[in-house]
C-alpha positions in Angstrom: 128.7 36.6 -76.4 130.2 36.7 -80.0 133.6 35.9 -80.8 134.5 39.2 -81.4 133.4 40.5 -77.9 135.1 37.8 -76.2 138.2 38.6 -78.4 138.0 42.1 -77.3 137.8 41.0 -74.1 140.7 38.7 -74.0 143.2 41.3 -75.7 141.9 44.3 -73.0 142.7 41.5 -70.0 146.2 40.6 -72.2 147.0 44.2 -72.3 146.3 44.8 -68.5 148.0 41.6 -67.1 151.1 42.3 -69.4 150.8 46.2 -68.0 150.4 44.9 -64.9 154.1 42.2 -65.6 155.9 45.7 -67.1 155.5 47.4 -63.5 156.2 44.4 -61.7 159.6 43.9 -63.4 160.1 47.8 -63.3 160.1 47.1 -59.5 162.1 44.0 -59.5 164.8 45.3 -61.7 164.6 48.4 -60.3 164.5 50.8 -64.2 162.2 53.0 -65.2 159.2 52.3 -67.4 159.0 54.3 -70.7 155.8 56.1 -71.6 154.1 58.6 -74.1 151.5 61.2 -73.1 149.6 63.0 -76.3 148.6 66.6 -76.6 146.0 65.7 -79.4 145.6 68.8 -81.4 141.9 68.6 -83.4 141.5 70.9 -86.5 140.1 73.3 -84.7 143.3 73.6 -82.5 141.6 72.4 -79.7 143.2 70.1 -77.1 141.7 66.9 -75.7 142.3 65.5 -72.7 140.7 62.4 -70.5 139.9 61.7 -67.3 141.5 58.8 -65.9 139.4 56.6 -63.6 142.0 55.6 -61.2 142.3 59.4 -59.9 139.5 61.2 -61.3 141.7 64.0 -62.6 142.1 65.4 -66.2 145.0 64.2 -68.1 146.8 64.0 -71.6 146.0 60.6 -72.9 149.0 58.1 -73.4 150.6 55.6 -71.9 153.6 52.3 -71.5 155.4 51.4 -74.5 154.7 47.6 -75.3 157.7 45.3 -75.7 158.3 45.6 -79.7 157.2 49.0 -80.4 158.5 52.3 -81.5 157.5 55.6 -79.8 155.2 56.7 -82.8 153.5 53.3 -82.6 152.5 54.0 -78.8 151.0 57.2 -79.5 149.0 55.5 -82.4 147.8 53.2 -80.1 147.4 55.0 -76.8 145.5 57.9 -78.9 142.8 55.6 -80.1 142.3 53.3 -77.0 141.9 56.4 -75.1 140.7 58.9 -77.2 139.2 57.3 -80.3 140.9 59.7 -82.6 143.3 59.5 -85.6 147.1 60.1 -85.7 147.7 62.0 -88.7 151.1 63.2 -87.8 153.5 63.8 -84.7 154.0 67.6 -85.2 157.2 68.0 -82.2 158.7 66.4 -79.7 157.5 68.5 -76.6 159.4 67.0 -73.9 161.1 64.0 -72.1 159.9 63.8 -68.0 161.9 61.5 -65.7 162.0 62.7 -62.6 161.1 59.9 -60.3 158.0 60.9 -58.9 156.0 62.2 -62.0 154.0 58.9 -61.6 152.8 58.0 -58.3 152.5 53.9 -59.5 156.6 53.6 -60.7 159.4 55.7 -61.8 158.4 56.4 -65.7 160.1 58.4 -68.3 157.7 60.2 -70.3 158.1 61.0 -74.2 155.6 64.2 -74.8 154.6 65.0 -78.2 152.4 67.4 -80.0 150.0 65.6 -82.0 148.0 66.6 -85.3 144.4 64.1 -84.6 141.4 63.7 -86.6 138.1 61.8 -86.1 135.1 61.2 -83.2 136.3 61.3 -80.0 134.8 57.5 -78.5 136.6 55.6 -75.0 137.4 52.4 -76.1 139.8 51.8 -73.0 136.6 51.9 -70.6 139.0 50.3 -67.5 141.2 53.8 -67.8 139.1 56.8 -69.3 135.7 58.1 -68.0 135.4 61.1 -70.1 137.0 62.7 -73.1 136.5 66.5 -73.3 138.1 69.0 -76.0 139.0 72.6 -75.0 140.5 75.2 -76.3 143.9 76.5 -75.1 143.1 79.6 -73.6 140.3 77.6 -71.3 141.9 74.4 -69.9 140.7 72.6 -67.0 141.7 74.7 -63.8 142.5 71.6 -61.6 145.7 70.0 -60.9 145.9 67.4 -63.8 147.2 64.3 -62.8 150.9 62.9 -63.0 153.1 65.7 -64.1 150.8 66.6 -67.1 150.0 70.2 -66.3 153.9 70.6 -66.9 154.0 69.1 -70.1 150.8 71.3 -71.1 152.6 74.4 -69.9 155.9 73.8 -72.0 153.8 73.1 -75.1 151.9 76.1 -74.9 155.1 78.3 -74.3 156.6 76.4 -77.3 159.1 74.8 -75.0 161.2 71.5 -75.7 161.9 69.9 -72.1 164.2 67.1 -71.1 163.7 66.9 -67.3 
């Protein structure tokens, strides 16, 4: 194994134990977690979304704010672990989701942005994403997405600003 390899390695099992310590002390201290989820908008105006591994269901990519970062610094982050793509800019805020059980795992409030993306879509978070698909807005996925992500899809497409 190279050094690089294992230092990808050790950074991944970083980011998952200290993912792992953020829920815990959501649960012990009893406040929400706050999050991101992307609606990646390609050149073409399509949308991509992932599908998570843990549920099997299609989903806008994004995810926990780390200690020390700003929302646009998440969605820089989440994007490319997840997607592979470039954040050229946050075009809106789309909505901010805290009802209690919009995540099954804890209570999360979600920060949902419309995002302008370039680049080749590539999984680097293999742990979380199984696919990456595009599609155009007029042919989403017709299953239930997971978390409350078909929502936040919904209000973006009907030009909506949320706080719920």
């Amino acid at each position: 194994m190279n050094v690089l390899a294992f230092f990808t390695i050790a950074v991944k099992s970083t980011r998952s134990l200290w993912r792992f310590g953020q829920t815990v002390l959501g649960i012990i201290f009893r406040h929400p977690i706050t999050g991101t989820s992307i609606i990646p908008i390609l050149p073409d105006g399509r949308i991509v979304l992932i599908r998570r591994s843990d549920n099997g269901r299609w989903s806008l990519p994004g995810g926990m704010v780390d200690w020390g970062e700003d929302i646009p610094t998440t969605v820089r982050r989440e994007l490319y672990e997840e997607t592979g793509l470039e954040l050229l800019q946050i075009r809106r805020l789309v909505g901010v989701y805290s009802s209690p059980n919009r995540d099954p795992r804890i209570h999360s409030i979600c920060i949902a942005v419309e995002a302008e993306v370039q680049g080749t879509m590539e999984i680097y978070d293999k742990l979380e994403v199984i696919e990456i698909q595009a599609f155009s807005p007029n042919s989403l996925p017709p299953e239930p997405m997971s978390h409350d992500h078909s929502q936040q899809l919904q209000d973006y497409l009907n030009g909506l600003t949320i706080v719920a």
